[in-house]
C-alpha positions in Angstrom: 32.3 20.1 -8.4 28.5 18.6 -7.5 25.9 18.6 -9.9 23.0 19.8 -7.9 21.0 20.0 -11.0 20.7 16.1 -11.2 18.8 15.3 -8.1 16.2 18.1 -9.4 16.0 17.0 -12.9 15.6 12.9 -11.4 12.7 14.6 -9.0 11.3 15.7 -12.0 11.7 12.1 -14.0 10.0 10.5 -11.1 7.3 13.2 -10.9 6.9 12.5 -15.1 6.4 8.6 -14.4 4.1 9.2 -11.4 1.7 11.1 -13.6 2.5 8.4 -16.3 1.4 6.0 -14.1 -2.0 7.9 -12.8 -2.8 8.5 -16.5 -3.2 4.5 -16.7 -5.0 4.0 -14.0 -6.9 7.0 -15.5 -7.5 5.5 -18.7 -8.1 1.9 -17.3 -10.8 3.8 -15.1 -12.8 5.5 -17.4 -13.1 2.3 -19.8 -14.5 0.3 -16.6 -17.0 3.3 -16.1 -18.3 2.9 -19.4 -18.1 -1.3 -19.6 -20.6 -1.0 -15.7 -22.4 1.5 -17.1 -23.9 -0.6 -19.8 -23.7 -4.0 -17.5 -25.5 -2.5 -14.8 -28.6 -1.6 -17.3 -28.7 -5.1 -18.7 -28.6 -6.1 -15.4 -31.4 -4.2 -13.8 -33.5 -4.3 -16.8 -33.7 -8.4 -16.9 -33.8 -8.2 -13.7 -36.9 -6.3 -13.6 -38.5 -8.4 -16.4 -37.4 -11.6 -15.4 -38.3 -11.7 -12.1 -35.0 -11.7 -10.6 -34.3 -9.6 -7.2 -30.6 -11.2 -7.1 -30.3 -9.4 -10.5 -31.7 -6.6 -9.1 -29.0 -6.2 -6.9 -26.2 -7.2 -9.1 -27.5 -4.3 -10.9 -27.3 -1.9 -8.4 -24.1 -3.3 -7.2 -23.0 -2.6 -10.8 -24.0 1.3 -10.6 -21.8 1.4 -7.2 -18.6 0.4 -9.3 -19.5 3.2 -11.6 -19.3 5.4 -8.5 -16.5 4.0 -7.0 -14.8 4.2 -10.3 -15.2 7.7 -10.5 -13.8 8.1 -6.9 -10.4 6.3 -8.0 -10.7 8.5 -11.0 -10.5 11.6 -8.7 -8.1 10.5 -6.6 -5.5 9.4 -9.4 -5.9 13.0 -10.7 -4.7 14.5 -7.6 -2.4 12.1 -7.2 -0.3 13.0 -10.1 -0.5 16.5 -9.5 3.1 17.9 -8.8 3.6 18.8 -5.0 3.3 22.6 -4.5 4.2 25.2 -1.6 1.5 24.3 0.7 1.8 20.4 -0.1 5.7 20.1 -0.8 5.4 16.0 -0.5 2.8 16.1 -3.2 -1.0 14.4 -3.3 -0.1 11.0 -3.0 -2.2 10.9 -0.3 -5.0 11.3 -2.5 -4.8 7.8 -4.2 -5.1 5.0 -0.9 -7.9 8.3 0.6 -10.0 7.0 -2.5 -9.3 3.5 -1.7 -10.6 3.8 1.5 -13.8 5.2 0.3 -14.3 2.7 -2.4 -13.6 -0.2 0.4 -16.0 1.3 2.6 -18.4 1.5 -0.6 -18.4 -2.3 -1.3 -19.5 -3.1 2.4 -21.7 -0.8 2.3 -23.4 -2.0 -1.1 -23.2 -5.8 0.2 -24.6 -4.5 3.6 -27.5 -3.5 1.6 -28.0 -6.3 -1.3 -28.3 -8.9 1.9 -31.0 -6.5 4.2 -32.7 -6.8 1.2 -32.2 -10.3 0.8 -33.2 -10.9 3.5 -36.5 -9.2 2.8 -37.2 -11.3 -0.4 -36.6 -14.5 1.4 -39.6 -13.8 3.7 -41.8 -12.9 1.2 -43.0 -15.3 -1.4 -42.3 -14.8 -5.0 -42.3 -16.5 -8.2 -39.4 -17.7 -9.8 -36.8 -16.1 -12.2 -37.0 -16.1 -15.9 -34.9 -18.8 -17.8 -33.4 -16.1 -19.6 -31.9 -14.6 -16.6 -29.2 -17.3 -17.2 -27.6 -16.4 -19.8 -27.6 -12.7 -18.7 -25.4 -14.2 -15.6 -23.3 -15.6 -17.4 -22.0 -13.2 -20.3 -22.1 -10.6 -17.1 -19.6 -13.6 -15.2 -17.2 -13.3 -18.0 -16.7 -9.6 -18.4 -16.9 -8.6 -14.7 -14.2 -11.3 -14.5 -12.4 -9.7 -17.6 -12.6 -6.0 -16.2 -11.1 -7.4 -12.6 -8.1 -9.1 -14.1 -7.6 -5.7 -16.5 -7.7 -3.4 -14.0 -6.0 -6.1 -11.1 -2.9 -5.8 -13.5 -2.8 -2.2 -14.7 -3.6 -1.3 -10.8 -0.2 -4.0 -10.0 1.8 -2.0 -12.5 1.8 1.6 -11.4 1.7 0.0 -7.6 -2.7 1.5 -7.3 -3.8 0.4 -4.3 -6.9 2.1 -5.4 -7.1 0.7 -8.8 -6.6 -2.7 -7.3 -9.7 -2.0 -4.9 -11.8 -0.9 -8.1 -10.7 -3.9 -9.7 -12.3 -6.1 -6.3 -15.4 -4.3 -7.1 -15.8 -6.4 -10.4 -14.3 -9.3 -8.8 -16.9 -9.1 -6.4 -19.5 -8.4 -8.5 -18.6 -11.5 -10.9 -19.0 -13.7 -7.3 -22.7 -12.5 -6.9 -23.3 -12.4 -10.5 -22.0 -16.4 -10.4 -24.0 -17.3 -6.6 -27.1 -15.7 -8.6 -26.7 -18.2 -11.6 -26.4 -21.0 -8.8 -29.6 -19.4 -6.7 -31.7 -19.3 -10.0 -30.6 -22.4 -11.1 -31.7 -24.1 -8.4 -34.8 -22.4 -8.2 -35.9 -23.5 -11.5 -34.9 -26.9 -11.7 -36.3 -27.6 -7.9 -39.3 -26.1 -8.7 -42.2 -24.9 -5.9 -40.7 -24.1 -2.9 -37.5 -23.0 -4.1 -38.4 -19.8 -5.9 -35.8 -18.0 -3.2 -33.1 -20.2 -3.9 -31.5 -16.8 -5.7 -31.9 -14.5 -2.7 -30.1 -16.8 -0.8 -27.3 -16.9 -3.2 -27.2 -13.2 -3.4 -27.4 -13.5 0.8 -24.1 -16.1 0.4 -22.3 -14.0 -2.0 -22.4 -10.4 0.1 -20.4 -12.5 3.0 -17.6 -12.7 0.2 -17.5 -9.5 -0.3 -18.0 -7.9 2.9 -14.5 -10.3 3.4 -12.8 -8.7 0.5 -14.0 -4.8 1.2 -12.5 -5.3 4.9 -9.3 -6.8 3.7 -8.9 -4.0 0.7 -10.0 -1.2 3.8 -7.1 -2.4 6.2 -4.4 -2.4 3.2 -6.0 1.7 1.5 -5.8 2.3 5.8 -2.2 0.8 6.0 -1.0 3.1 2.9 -2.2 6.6 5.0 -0.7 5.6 8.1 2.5 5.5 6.2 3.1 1.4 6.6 6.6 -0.1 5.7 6.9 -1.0 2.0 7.6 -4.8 1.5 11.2 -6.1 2.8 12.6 -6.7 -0.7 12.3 -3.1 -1.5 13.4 -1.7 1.4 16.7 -4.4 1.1 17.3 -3.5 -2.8 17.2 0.6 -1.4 20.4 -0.6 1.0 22.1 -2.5 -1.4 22.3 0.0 -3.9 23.4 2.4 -1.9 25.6 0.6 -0.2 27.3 -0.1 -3.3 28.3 3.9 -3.9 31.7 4.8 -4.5 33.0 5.3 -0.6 30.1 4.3 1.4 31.2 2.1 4.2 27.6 0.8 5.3 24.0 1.6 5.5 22.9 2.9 9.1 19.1 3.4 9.3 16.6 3.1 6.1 13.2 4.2 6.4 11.3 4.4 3.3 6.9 5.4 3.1 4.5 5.0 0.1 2.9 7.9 -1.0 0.3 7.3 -3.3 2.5 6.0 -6.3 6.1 7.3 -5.3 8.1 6.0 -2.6 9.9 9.1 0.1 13.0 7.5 1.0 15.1 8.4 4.9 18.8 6.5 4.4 21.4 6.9 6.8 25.2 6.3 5.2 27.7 5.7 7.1 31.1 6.9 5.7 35.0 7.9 6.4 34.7 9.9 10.1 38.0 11.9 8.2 37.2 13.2 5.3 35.7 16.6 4.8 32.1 18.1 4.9 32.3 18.7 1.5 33.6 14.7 0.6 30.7 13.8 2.6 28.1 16.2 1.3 29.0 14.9 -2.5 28.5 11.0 -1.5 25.7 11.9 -0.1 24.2 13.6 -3.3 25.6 10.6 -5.0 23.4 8.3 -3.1 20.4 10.2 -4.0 21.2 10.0 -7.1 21.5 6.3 -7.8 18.3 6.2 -5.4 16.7 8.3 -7.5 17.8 6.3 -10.6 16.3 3.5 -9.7 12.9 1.6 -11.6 11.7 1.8 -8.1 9.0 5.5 -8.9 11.2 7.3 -5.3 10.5 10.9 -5.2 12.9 11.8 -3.2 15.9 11.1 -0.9 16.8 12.4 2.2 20.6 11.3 3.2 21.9 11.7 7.0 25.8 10.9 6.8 27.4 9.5 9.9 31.1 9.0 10.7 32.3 5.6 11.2 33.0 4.2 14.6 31.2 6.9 16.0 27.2 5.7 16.1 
């Protein structure tokens, strides 16, 4: 006799550890939101004072993250939310959508700090503050901090947004460091170099145009339903090859939704045996699919007779 009721209760495990995972990326979200929050004042306030426009920006730049932050927050909500009537494959659509924004956010932000850049360089100015040194670099060290914080927890529960929010300090950290470099230079050069910083600020939003366009292409990748990487798809065949009466693995298609995996295997198995034989190996290689460390949803198994393909 088949127990139907274990393919529905592993649905529901993997629909428990998606919603695990979310609630991470959740909590790893909100504690960047408040860490930008209270950089991006310091920022824009010694900025201000200390006569730093490549401050300024890393400010501003600063207040984007707390924006995009709260986009990956949204989107990780819906992520996790259990697939209903009207969406039976769930919201994981929800978490590479927000992705997408945010990627599309940091070249927009760096679009702006180098117009205005730009803007600074033609226009004579005095130099920075001394002060606005030190602000650059206790900023360096906990952008740097929140990227490789979020960079892991975003790796863990497989976030592509996460991993994009994490950029966002990455890339702040890079104009945060060019701007130590630009004001450096303006101060120790002296007259004539009092734009050294704008220029940094200029060199550091080609960076991170680079990295928004690169995190854009893999958030895109995700909604147009790309291939997982080869190991997982091979791991999906080899465990299932390995089921009691399976004589080999036809077709394997598997998609990334969000933060669960949907999963199209074709067994091959006796072409003799009956539909009922063939219906329970197919249930048990959902099962062991299911089973798996690998966060799959769910399993859809064609069988095929052998010697007949």
């Amino acid at each position: 006799m088949i127990d139907r009721t274990t393919s529905n209760r592993q649905g529901v495990d993997a629909n428990r550890v998606s919603a695990a995972s979310a609630a991470k990326g959740v909590r790893a979200t909100v504690a960047a939101i408040l860490a930008s929050s209270l950089l991006a004042a310091i920022k824009i306030v010694a900025g201000v004072i200390g006569n730093s426009y490549a401050l300024v920006a890393d400010g501003i730049e600063s207040i984007l993250d707390i924006v995009n932050s709260f986009v990956v927050w949204g989107g990780l909500r819906i992520a996790a939310s259990p697939p209903s009537r009207r969406y039976p494959y769930g919201y994981g659509k929800a978490e590479p959508l927000a992705g997408l924004v945010g990627a599309v956010m940091v070249v927009a932000a760096a679009s702006g700090i180098a117009i205005q850049s730009v803007r600074e360089i033609v226009t004579p100015h005095h130099a920075p503050a001394t002060f606005t040194l030190i602000v650059l670099v206790l900023v360096v060290i906990a952008k740097e901090a929140m990227f490789r914080f979020l960079h892991g927890v975003g790796q863990s529960i497989g976030s592509s947004a996460v991993q994009t929010d994490a950029w966002h300090h990455r890339s702040d950290a890079l104009t945060s460091a060019a701007a130590f470099v630009g004001i450096s230079v303006a101060l120790i050069a002296g007259e004539g170099y009092e734009s050294a910083d704008d220029w940094a600020a200029l060199l550091a939003c080609t960076i991170i145009v680079f990295n928004g366009t690169r995190l854009f292409r893999r958030a895109l990748s995700e909604v147009m339903d790309v291939a997982p990487p080869v190991e997982t798809e091979r791991r999906i065949r080899k465990v299932a090859s390995e089921v009691d009466r399976v004589v080999s693995i036809d077709k394997c298609r598997v998609r990334k939704s969000g933060l669960v995996l949907f999963v199209e295997i074709h067994v091959v198995v006796d072409g003799d045996i009956s539909v009922r034989a063939g219906h329970s190996i197919a249930h048990r290689v959902k099962d062991v699919l299911l089973a798996t460390d690998l966060s799959i949803q769910d399993v859809d198994v064609h069988v095929e007779p052998d010697g007949d393909r």
